[in-house]
C-alpha positions in Angstrom: -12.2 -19.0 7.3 -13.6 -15.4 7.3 -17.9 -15.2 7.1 -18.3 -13.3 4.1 -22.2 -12.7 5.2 -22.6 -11.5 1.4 -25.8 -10.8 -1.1 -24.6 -10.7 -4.7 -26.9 -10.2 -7.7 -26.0 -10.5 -11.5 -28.1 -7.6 -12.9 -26.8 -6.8 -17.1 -23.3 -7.7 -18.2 -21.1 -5.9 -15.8 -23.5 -4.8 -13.6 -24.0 -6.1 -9.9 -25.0 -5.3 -6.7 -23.7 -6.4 -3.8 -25.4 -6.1 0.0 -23.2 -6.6 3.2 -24.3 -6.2 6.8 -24.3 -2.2 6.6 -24.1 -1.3 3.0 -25.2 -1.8 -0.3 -23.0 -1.3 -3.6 -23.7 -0.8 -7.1 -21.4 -1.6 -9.9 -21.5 -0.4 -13.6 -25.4 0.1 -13.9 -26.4 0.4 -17.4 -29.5 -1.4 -17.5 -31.6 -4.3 -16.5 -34.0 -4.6 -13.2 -32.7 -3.5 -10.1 -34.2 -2.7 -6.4 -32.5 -0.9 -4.1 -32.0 -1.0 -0.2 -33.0 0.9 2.7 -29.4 0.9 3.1 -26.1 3.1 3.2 -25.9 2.9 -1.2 -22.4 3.2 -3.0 -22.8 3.8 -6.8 -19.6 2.9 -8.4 -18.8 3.3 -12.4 -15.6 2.2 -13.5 -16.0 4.2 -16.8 -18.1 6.2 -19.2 -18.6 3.8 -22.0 -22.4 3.1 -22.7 -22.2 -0.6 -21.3 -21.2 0.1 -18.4 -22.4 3.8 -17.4 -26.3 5.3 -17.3 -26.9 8.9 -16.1 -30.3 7.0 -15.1 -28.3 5.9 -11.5 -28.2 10.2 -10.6 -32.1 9.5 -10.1 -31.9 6.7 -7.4 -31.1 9.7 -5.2 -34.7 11.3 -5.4 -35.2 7.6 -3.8 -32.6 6.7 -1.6 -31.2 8.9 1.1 -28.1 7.8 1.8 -26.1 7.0 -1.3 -22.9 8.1 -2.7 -21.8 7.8 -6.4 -17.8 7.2 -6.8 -17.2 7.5 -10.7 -13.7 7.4 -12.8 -12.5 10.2 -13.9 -13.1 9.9 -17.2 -16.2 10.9 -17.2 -17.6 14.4 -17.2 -21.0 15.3 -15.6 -22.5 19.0 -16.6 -23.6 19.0 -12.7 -21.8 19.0 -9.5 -23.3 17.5 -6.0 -20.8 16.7 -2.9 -22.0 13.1 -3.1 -20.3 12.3 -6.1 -16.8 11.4 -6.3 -14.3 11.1 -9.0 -11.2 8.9 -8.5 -8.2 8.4 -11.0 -6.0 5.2 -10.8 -3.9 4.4 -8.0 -5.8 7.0 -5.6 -7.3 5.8 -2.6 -10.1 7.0 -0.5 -12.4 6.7 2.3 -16.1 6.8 2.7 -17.5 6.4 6.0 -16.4 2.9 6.8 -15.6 2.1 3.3 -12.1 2.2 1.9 -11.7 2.4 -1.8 -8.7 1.8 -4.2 -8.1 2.1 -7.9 -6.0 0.7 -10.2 -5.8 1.0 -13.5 -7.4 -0.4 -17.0 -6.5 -1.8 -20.5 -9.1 -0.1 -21.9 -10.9 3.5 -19.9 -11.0 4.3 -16.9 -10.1 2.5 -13.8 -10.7 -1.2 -11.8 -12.1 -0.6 -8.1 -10.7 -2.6 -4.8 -13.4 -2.4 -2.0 -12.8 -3.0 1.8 -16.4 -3.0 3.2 -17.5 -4.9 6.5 -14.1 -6.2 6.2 -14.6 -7.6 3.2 -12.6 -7.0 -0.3 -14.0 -6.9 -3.2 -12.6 -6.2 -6.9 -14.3 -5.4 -9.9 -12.5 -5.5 -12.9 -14.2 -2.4 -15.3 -12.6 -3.4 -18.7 -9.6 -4.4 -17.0 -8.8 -7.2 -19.4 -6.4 -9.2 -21.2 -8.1 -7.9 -25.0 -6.5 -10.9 -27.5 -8.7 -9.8 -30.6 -8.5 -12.2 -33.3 -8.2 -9.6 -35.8 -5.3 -7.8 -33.9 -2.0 -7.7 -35.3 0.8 -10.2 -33.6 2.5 -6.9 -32.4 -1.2 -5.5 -31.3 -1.7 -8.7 -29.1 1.6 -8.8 -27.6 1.4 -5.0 -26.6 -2.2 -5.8 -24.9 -0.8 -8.9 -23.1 2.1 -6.7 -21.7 0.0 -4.0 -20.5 -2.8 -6.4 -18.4 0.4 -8.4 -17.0 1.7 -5.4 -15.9 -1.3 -4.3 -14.6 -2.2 -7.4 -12.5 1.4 -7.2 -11.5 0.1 -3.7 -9.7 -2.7 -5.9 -8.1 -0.7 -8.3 -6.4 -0.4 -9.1 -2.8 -4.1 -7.8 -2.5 -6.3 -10.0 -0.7 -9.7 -10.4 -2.8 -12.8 -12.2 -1.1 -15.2 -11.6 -4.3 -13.6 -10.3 -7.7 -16.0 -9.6 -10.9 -13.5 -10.2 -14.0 -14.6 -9.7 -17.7 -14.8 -13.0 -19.8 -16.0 -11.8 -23.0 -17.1 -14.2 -25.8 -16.0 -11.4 -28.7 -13.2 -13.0 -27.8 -13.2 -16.4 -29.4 -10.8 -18.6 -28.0 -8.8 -16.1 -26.1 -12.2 -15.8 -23.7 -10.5 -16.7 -20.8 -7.0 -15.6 -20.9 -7.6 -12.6 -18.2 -9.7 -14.5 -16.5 -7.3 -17.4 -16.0 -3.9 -15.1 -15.3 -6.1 -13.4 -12.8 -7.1 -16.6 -11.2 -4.0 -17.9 -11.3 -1.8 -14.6 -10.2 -3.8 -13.0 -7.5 -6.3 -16.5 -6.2 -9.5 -14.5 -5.6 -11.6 -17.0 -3.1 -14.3 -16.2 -5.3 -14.0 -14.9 -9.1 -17.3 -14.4 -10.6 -17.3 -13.6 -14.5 -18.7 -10.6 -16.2 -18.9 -8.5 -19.8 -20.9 -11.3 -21.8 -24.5 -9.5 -22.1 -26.7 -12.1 -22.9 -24.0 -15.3 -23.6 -24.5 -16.6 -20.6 -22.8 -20.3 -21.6 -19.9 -18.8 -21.8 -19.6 -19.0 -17.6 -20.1 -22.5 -18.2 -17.5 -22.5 -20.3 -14.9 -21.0 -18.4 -15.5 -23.4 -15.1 -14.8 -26.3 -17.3 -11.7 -24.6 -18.6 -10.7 -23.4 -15.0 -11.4 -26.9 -13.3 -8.3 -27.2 -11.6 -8.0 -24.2 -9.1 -9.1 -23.2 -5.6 -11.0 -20.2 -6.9 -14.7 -20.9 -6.2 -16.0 -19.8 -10.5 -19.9 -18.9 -10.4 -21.9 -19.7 -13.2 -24.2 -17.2 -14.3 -27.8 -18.3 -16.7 -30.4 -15.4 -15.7 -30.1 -11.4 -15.4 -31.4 -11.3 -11.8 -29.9 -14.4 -10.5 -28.8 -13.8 -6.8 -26.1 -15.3 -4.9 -25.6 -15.7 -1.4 -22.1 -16.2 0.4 -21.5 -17.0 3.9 
């Protein structure tokens, strides 16, 4: 079984930060505590909306000296540096001894699909199977089309670590991405995210996901760290 040799921390709804041997990699930054390494830094935002995007992250380089910002298209900066990168779906790209791939979303922007120190990781953005209760029939059949077709686009990808929105707005339909996820592409290890401050709801989904090989991590702090070797 491949050493994963991974630091993972749970810093504010869809933000994490992951450190490998060489690098260390931001996700979706909009707020909470976070400290940064003396280490090769990728900043990634998977789109612009407020929960998941904070022009605060363009200050960590007055801080860090190696650090590159890779950012979906979507959003538009009034500024232009030659570390930051914008990617549209489906592109790939490599930085240093990074390769990065997109694919798409249900809502904005785009879901990111890391190889770094051999190691693939997925994070999800909004990529999400969005069942609102208050959605037509039509509404929720057209959303369920769209995310199957999407993860259809995803598989055959091996994923070590993938971060995948289960979102209490949702009611009872909470887990439905989550589980076709699980259940279509068999992350070896699927940690939730996009729940703010309902934490249960990670509880939650383990018990409803009980029957799988996916290793589910329950989440009950900002700040809580991970290790995985």
């Amino acid at each position: 079984m491949k050493k994963l040799n991974v630091k993972v921390e749970h810093i504010y709804h869809s933000s994490f930060t992951v450190e490998t041997e060489n690098y260390f990699l931001v996700f979706d930054y909009y707020k909470g505590n976070i400290n940064l390494r003396d280490k090769k830094t990728i900043v990634f935002v998977s789109h612009g909306h407020g929960d998941h995007f904070n022009p605060k992250i363009f200050k960590w380089q007055n801080s860090t000296k190696d650090i590159n910002y890779i950012l979906s298209s979507d959003i538009k900066l009034d500024f232009e540096d030659e570390n930051i990168h914008f990617m549209n779906p489906y592109e790939t790209m490599s930085l240093g001894g990074v390769s990065i791939k997109t694919f798409g979303s249900t809502d904005l922007g785009v879901s990111f699909l890391i190889n770094v120190d051999n190691i693939n990781i997925f994070h999800g953005g909004d990529l999400n199977w969005w069942h609102w209760e208050n959605n037509s029939i039509e509404e929720n059949l057209h959303e369920e089309k769209i995310f199957k077709e999407e993860v259809e686009k995803i598989k055959g990808e091996s994923i070590d670590i993938a971060f995948f929105p289960v979102d209490p707005r949702l009611g009872t339909a909470f887990y439905y991405g989550g589980e076709y996820f699980i259940e279509e592409i068999k992350p070896k290890i699927f940690i939730p995210m996009h729940f703010g401050d309902k934490f249960s709801i990670t509880s939650d989904f383990i018990h409803r996901m009980k029957d799988n090989d996916t290793n589910i991590v329950e989440i009950n702090s900002s700040n809580q760290k991970f290790t995985f070797s």
